[in-house]
C-alpha positions as CSV (number, residue, x, y, z in Angstrom):
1,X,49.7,-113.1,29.4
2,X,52.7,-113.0,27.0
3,X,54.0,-117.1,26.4
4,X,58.0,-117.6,25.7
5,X,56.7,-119.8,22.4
6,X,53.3,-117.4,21.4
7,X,50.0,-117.4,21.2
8,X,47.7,-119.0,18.5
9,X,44.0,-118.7,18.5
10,X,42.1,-121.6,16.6
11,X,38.6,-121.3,14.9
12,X,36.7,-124.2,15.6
13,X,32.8,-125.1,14.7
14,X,32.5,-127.9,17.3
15,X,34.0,-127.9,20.4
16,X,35.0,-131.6,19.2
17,X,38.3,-130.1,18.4
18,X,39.7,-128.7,21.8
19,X,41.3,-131.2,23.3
20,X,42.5,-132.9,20.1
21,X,44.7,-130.0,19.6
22,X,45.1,-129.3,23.4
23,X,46.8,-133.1,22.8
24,X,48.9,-132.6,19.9
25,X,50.5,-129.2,21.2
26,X,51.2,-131.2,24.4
27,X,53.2,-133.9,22.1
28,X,54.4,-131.8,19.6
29,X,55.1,-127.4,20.8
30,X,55.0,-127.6,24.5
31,X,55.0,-124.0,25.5
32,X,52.7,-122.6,22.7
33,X,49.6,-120.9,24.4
34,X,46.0,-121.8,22.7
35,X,42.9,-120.1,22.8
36,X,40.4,-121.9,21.5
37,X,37.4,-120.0,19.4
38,X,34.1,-122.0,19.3
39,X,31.1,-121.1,17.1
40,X,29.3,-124.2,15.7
41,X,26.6,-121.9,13.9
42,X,29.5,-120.5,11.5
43,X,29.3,-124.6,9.9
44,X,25.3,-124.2,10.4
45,X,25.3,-121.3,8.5
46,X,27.7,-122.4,5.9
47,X,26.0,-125.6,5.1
48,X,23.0,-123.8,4.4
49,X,24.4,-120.9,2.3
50,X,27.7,-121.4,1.1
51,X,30.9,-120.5,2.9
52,X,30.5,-116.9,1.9
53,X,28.1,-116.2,3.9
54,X,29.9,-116.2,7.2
55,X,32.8,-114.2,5.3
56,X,31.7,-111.3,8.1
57,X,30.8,-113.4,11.0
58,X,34.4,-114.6,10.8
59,X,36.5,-111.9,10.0
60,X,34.7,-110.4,13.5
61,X,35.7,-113.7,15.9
62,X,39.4,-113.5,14.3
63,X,39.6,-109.9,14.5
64,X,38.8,-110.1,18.2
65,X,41.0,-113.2,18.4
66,X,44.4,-110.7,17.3
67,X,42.7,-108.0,19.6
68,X,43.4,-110.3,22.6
69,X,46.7,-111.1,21.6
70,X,46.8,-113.5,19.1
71,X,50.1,-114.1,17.3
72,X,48.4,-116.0,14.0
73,X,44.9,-118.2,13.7
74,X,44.1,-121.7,12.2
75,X,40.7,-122.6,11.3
76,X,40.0,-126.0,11.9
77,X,36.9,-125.9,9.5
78,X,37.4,-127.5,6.0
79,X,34.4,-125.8,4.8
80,X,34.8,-121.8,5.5
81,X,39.0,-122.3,5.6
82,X,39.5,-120.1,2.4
83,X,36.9,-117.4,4.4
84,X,39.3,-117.2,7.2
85,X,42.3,-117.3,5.2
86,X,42.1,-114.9,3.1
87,X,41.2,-112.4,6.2
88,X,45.2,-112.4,6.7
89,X,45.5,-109.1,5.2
90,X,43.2,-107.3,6.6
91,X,44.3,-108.4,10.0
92,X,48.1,-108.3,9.9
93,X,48.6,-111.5,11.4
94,X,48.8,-115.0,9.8
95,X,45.4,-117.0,9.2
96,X,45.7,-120.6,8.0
97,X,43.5,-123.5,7.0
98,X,44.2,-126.5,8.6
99,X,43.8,-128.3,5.7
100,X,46.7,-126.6,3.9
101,X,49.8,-128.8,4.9
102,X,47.5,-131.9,4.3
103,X,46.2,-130.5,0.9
104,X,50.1,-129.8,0.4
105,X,51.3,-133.2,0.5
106,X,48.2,-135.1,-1.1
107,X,49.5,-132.9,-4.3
108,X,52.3,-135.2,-4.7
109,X,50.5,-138.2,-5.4
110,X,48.6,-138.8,-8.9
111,X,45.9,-139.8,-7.6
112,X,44.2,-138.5,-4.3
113,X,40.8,-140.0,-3.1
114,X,39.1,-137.2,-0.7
115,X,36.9,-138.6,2.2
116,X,34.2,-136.6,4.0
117,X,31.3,-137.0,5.9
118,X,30.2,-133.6,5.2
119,X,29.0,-132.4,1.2
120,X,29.8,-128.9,2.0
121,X,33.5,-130.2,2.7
122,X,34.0,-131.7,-0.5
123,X,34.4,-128.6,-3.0
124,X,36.7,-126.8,-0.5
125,X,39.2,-129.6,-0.1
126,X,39.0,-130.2,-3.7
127,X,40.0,-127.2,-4.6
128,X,42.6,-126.6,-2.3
129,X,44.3,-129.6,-3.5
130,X,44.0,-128.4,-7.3
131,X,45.3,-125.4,-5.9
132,X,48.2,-127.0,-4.5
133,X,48.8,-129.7,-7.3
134,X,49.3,-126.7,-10.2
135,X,49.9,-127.6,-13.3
136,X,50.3,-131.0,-12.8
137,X,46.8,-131.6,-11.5
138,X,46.0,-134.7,-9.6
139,X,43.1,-137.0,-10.8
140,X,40.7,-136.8,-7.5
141,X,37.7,-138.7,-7.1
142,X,35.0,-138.0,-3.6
143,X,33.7,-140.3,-1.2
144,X,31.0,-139.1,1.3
145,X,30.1,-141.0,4.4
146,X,26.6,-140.1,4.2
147,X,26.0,-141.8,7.4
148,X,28.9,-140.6,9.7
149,X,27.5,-137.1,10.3
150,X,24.3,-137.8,12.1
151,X,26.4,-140.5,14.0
152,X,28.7,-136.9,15.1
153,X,26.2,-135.0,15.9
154,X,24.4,-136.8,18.0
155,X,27.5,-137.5,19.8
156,X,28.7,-140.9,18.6
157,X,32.1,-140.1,18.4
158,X,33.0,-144.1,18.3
159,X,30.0,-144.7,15.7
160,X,31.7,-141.9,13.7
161,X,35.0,-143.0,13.2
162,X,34.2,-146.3,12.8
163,X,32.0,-145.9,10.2
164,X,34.1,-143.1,8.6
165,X,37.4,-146.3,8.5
166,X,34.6,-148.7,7.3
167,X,34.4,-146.1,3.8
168,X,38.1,-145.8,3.8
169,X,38.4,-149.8,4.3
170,X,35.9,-150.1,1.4
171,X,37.8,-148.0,-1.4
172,X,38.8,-150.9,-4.1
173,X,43.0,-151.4,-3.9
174,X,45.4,-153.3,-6.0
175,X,48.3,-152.6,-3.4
176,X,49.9,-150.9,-6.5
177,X,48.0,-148.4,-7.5
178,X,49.7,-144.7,-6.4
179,X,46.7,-143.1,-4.6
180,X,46.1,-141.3,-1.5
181,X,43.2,-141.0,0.6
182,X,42.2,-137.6,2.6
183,X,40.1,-136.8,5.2
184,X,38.8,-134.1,4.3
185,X,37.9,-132.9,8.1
186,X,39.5,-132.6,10.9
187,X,37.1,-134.2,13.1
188,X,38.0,-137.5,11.4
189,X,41.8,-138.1,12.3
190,X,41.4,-140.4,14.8
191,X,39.3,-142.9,12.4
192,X,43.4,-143.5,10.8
193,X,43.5,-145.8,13.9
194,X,40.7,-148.2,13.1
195,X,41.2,-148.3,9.6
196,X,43.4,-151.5,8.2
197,X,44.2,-150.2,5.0
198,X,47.5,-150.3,3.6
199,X,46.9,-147.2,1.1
200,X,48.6,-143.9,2.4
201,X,45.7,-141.7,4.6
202,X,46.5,-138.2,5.4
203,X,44.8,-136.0,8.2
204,X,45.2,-132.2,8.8
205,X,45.4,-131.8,12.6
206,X,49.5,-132.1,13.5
207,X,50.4,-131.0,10.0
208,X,48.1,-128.1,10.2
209,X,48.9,-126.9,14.0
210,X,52.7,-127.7,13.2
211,X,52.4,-125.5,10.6
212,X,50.4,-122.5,12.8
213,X,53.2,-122.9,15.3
214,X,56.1,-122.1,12.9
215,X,53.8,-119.1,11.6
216,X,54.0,-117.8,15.5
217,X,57.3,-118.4,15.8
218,X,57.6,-116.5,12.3
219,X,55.4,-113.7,13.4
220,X,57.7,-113.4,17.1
221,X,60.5,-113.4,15.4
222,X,60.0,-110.5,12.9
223,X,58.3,-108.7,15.8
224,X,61.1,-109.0,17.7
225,X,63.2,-107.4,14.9
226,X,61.1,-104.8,14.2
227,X,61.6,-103.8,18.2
228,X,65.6,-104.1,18.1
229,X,65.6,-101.8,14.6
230,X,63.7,-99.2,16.8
C-alpha cells in the first residue's frame, strides 16, 4: 500500500524499539507508514565478532526491506549503524544511523561524555562523533553502565533506565563546565526522564526518525520528478 507521506523501514535488534518509534511518529509525522525489521541476533552476532560480521546479514534484511517498498531505512542499532549505512549505494535508497543527528549535535560542544550500557556501542558512537566534530575534535570521555544490560535483557525495562540516570546523575559537574552527555543507544532515551541532572543529555530516537522522515520525503520528491520529466 502506497502512504501520502512514505514508507520507512527501521532495523531494529530488539523488538524494544517498536512502539517507541510507533510513538514518536504518532507525535511528530503522522501519516508516515513504518515497517518495523526485527533481528536481535544481528547485535548477538556483533557483540561477539565485530560489526563486520553481519555486513551481509544486513545488507540482505534491507535489501528485502526496499524490495517491499521501502522509501529509505534507519537502523536503530548503535553498534552495526556504519554496516547499514554504508549499504546506501548499493541499494538506491537512503540508509541512516540513528545515531547520526544525535552524533551531529554532540559535535558542537567541547566536551561530550558518551553513555552506554553496551562495550560494543562505545567505539561506534565514538567515532561517529569524531566523524562529525572534524577538525575541531571534541575531547570525549566513556561511561559504561556495566550493570544496565543484564537488567534489559532480562526485561527490566524500569531497572534499566533507572540505573542507566543513576550513571548519568553520578558524572561529577561544576554547573559550568561545557559538556554533553550521550546515550549512546537508543534503547536508553526514556532514562532522560528520571535523570535530575542539569548537564545537557542528548538521545537519538526523534532526532534520528525526524531525520529518516525528511530523507522519505526527499526520496518522494525526486521520484516524483523523475516521473513528470518522463
Amino acid at each position: 500500500m502506497v502512504t501520502p507521506a512514505g514508507t520507512l523501514a527501521l532495523l531494529h535488534t530488539s523488538p524494544v524499539h517498536v512502539p517507541v518509534f510507533d510513538g514518536l511518529r504518532d507525535l511528530d509525522h503522522p501519516g508516515l507508514a513504518l515497517r518495523h525489521i526485527v533481528d536481535e541476533e544481528l547485535l548477538v552476532r556483533a557483540r561477539d565478532a565485530g560489526p563486520e560480521a553481519v555486513t551481509e546479514s544486513v545488507a540482505t534484511a534491507l535489501a528485502a526491506a526496499v524490495g517491499d517498498g521501502a522509501d529509505a531505512v534507519l537502523c536503530t542499532c548503535s553498534t552495526i549503524g556504519a554496516v547499514a549505512e554504508r549499504q546506501a549505494g548499493r541499494l538506491g535508497v537512503p540508509v541512516l544511523r540513528v545515531d547520526r543527528p544525535m552524533a551531529a549535535e554532540a559535535a558542537r560542544f567541547p566536551r561530550v561524555i558518551v553513555v552506554a550500557a553496551l562495550r560494543s556501542t562505545l567505539e561506534p558512537t565514538v567515532a561517529l562523533i569524531a566523524e562529525e566534530s572534524g577538525p575541531e575534535t571534541s575531547i570525549i570521555t566513556t561511561a559504561v553502565v556495566d550493570e544496565a544490560w543484564e537488567l534489559f535483557e532480562t526485561g527490566d525495562r524500569d531497572g534499566y533506565l533507572d540505573a542507566v540516570a543513576a550513571a548519568v546523575d553520578r558524572a561529577p559537574w561544576t554547573g559550568t563546565d561545557d559538556s554533553v552527555v550521550v546515550l549512546a543507544q537508543a534503547s536508553m532515551a526514556d532514562a532522560v526522564e528520571r535523570m535530575t541532572t542539569r548537564r545537557p543529555v542528548l538521545a537519538s530516537p526523534r532526532p534520528g526518525l525526524a531525520a529518516a522522515a525528511a530523507a522519505v520525503a526527499a526520496a518522494r520528491t525526486a521520484a516524483a520528478g523523475d516521473r513528470d520529466a518522463r
